[in-house]
N, C-alpha and C positions, 0 to 999 in steps of 0.2 A: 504494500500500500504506500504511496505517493503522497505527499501535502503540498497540492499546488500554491496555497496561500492562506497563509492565518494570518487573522484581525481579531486582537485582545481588548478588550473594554473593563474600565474599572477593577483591574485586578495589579495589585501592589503597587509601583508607579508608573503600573499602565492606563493613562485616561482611554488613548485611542491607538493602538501601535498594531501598523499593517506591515509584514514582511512578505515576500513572493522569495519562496523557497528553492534552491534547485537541488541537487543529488545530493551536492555534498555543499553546505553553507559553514560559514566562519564567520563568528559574531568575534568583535575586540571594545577595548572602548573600558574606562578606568575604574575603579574598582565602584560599587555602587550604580552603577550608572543603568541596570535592568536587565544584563544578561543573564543572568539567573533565574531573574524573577518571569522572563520570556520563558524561562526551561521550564521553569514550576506552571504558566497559565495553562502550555501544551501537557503534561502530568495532569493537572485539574479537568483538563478537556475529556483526555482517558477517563480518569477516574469516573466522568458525569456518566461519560456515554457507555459506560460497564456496568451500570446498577443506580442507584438512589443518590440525590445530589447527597445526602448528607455523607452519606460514604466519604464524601470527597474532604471532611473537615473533620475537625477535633475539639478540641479542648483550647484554651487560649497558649500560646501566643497561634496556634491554628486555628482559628476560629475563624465563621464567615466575615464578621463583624474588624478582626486585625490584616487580612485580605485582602479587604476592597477595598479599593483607591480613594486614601480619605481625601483628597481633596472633592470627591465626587458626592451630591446631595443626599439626604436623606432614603428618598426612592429609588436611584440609580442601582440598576442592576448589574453585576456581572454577566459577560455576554463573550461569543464566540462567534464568526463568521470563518466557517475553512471549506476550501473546496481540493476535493480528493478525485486519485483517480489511480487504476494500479500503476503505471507507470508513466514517466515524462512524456513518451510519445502518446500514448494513449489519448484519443479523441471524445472518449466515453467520460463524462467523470462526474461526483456529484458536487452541490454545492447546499451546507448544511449551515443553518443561523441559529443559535438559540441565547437567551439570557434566563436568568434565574437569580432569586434574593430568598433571604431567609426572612422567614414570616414573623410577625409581633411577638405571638408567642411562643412557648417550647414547642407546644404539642401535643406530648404525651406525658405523663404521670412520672417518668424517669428524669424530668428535666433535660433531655434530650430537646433540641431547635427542630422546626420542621421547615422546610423550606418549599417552594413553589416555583415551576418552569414556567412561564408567564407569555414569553414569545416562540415559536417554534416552528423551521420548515426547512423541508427537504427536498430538492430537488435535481431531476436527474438532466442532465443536458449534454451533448448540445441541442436536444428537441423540447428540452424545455417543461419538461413534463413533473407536475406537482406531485409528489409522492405521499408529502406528508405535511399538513397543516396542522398545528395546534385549535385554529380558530376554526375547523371543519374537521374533526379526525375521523368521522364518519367518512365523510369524501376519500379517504386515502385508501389506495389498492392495496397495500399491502393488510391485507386483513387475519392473515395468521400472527399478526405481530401488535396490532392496535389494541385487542386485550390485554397485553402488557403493560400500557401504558398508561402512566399514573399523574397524578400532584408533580410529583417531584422524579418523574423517571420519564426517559425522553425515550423516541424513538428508536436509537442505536442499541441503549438497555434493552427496549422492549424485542428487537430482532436478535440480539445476543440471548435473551430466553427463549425465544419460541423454536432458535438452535439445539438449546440445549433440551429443552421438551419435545425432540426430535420435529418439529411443526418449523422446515427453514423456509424462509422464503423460496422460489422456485420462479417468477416474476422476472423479477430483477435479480439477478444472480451478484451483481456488484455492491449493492446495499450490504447484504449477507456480509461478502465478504470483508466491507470497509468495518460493519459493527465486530467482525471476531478482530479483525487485527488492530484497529484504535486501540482495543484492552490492552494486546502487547506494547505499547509503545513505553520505551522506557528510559531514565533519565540515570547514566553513570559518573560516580563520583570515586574513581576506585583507591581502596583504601589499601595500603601495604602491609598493615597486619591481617587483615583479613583475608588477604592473597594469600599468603603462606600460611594459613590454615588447613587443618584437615576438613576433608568433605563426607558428606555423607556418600555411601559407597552405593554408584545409579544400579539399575535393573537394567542387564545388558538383555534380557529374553523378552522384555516388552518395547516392544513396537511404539514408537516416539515418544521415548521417554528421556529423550536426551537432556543430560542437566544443560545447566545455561547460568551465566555470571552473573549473583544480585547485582543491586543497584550502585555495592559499595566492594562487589571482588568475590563474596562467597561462593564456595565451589567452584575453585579453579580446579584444585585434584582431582574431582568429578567430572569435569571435563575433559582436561587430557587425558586423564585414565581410559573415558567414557571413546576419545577419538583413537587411542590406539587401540583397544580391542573389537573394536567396529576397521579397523583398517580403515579409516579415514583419512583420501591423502590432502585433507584439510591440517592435517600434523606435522605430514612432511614440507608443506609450504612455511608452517609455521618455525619448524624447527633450523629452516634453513634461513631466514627471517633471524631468530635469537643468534646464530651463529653470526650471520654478518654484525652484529652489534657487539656480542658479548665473543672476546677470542678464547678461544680453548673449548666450548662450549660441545659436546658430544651429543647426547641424549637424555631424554629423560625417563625416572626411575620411578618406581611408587612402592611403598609402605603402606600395608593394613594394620591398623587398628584395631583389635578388637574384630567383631562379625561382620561390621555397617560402618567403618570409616577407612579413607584412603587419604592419605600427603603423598606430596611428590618432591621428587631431590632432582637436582641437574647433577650431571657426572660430567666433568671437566678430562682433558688430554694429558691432565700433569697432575702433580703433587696433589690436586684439592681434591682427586678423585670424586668422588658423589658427596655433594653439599646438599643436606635437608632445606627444603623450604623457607624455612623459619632462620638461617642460618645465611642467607644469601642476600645482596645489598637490597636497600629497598627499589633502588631506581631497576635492576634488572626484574624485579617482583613487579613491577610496574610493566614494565615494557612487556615482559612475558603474559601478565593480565590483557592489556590491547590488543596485540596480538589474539588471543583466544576471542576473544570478544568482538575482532570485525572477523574472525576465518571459522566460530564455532555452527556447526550447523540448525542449533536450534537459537540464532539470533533475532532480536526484532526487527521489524519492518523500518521501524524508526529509531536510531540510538541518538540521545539528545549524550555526550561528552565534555562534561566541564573541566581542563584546566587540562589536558592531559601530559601537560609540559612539565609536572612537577616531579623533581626528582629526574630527569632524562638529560642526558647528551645532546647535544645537536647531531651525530647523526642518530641518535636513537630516536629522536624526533621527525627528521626526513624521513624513516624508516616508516616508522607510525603514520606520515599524510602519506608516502606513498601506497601504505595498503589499505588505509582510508577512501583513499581516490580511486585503486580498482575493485574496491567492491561499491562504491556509489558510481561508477559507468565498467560493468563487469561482462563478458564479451554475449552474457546472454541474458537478458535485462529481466529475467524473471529473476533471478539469485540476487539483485540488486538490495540495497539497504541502502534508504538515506540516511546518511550523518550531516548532523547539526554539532560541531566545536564551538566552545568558546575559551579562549585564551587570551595569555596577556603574554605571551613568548612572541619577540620577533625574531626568531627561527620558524614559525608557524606562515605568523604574517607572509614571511617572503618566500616560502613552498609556494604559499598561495598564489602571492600574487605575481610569481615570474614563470607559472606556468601556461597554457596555453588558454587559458582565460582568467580574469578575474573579478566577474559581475555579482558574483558569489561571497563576495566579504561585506560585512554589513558594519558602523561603526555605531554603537549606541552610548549615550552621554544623561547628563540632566542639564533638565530645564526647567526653571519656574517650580520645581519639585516632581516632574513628570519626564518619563522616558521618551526621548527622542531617538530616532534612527535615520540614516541614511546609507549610502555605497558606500564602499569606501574610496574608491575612486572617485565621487564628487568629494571627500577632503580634500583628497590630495591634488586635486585641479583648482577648489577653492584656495586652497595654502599656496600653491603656485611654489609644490616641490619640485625640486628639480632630478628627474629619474636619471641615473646612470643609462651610459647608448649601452643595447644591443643589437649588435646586425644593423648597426647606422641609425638605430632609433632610440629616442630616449625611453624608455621602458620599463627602466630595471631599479628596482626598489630596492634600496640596501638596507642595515640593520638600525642603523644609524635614525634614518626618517621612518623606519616601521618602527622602532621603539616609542619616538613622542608621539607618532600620532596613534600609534594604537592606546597608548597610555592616557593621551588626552589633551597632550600638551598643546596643540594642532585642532582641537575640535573644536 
């Protein structure tokens, strides 16, 4: 699944912030300034269109109420306008709006909030065709899925059950599938102690049960364990990946735990012999997590990646967009994944932008207390930098001018 373009409303200091997404996009821009909080709207998006808005919130400082864009009035809603489609080229694709606010009172006797979808529509185009209106849900063809749909549970939720109540849609076959894979979409922050972790030890006799990296690194031993007894030569790209970065580097080992847990060791060509997990620097824990996580076979549709620079080399960071970049244009666009980066490394920056396009880097900042974005190539044309010639032409962005201006110094 594809995100041709999300527009966020009234969510942290987003009053109104429209981006137009492509395979693989690069948010920069200085600390604060709402890359994150762009990563958290598209999460909350997930989260609405997988079950019950309230799902989507918690407790304070999570609450509806700490959320939404205080500068926005009393009534103002959070809201989402994104239009999807399975892939870039793809001509088919839908285009979904909704907002929602949490109601006066809780609701229920538990003190639990209850909250209410207020605006709501789906539509499939390019013919244009209404699928689903909140203000008419009678009118809507998909009618194995309208039963689902509640107060506070949108259409995506209600087609995501009527999946799992064996009742899938069968109409519109793209709907279906935009509501199972929204659920997946997911946002990683990955941690190095949680890398070198043991995992729980997968079910290699059941049929797609492939582990997959939380949000913050768990179950990496689950994973590679999971690709080399599957003989996945997703492993061997990988491993040949950690060796150009890491020298000496061999293969890798694993350790059972107990009945239901696996860690995993790297085995080195010298003296270190096989290094346990837990035992190995963090930045190559890091880089060996990335890796797993654009080349694992059970990855999402969409990996939103914050910071991935930390702890890395400069070439372990080349390393990292260049296998970034060929699985968001990969030779057969069904195995594609979009990534969404955001970092403050200008080694990133100039992967990016000295490659063979770069309309795809977005710079976001503050203003008046509310997030702004733009290209990043309109900075660097407003600042009137001056690019280094390539091939006779000035083009080439050095470290130098992608450090202040990703930083901000320039915005």
């Amino acid at each position: 699944m594809y995100i041709r373009e999300f527009t966020v409303k009234n969510y942290l200091v987003h009053k109104n912030t429209k981006v137009e997404l492509s395979p693989i996009t690069v948010f920069v821009g200085p600390n604060g300034g709402g890359k994150s909080a762009f990563f958290d709207a598209i999460l909350n998006f997930s989260m609405v269109a997988r079950g019950n808005v309230k799902q989507a919130f918690g407790a304070f400082p999570y609450s509806f109420a700490a959320t939404k864009y205080h500068g926005a009035s009393k009534l103002a809603r959070i809201g989402f306008d994104v239009s999807l489609s399975r892939t870039i080229a793809d001509k088919e694709y839908l285009r979904y709006r909704v907002d929602y606010s949490q109601k006066g009172g809780t609701g229920d006797p538990t003190g639990s909030p209850s909250f209410e979808i207020k605006d709501e529509e789906l539509v499939h185009l390019p013919d244009e065709k209404v699928l689903f209106d909140r203000a008419d849900i009678d009118a809507s063809p998909l009618s194995k899925a309208i039963k689902y749909v509640e107060e506070d549970r949108g259409i995506f939720a209600a087609l995501r059950a009527a999946f799992l109540g064996k009742e899938p849609e069968t109409k519109y076959p793209l709907v279906g599938e935009a509501a199972r894979e929204i659920s997946r979409f997911n946002r990683f922050r990955l941690s190095t102690y949680d890398l070198g972790g043991a995992s729980r030890l997968p079910d290699l006799a059941e049929e797609g049960s492939a582990p997959r990296l939380s949000h913050t690194g768990e179950d990496l031993a689950a994973s590679l364990y999971y690709m080399q007894e599957k003989k996945d030569p997703a492993l061997d790209t990988i491993r040949a990946l950690v060796q150009e970065v890491v020298p000496g580097f061999e293969e890798f080992q694993f350790t059972f735990w107990g009945a239901d847990k696996v860690a995993f060791s790297m085995v080195f060509d010298d003296e270190r012999g096989a290094v346990p997990a837990v035992r190995l620097s963090d930045g190559i824990r890091l880089f060996v997590g990335l890796m797993v996580l654009i080349y694992s076979p059970n990855r999402p549709p969409v990996m939103l990646i914050e910071e991935p620079e930390n702890g890395l080399t400069p070439t372990a960071l080349k390393a990292f967009y260049r296998a970034a970049r060929q699985l968001a244009f990969p030779k057969n666009p069904a195995e594609a994944s979009q990534i969404v980066i955001s970092s403050h490394s200008p080694f990133i920056i100039c992967e990016a932008w000295n490659g063979e396009d770069r309309e795809f880097i977005h710079q976001f900042k503050i203003e008046n207390g509310k997030a702004v974005v733009r290209r990043f190539s309109e900075a660097v044309e407003e600042q009137h930098i001056v690019l280094a010639k390539e091939d006779g032409q000035r083009t080439h962005l050095g470290l130098r001018n992608a450090e202040e201006l990703m930083s901000g110094y320039l915005s």
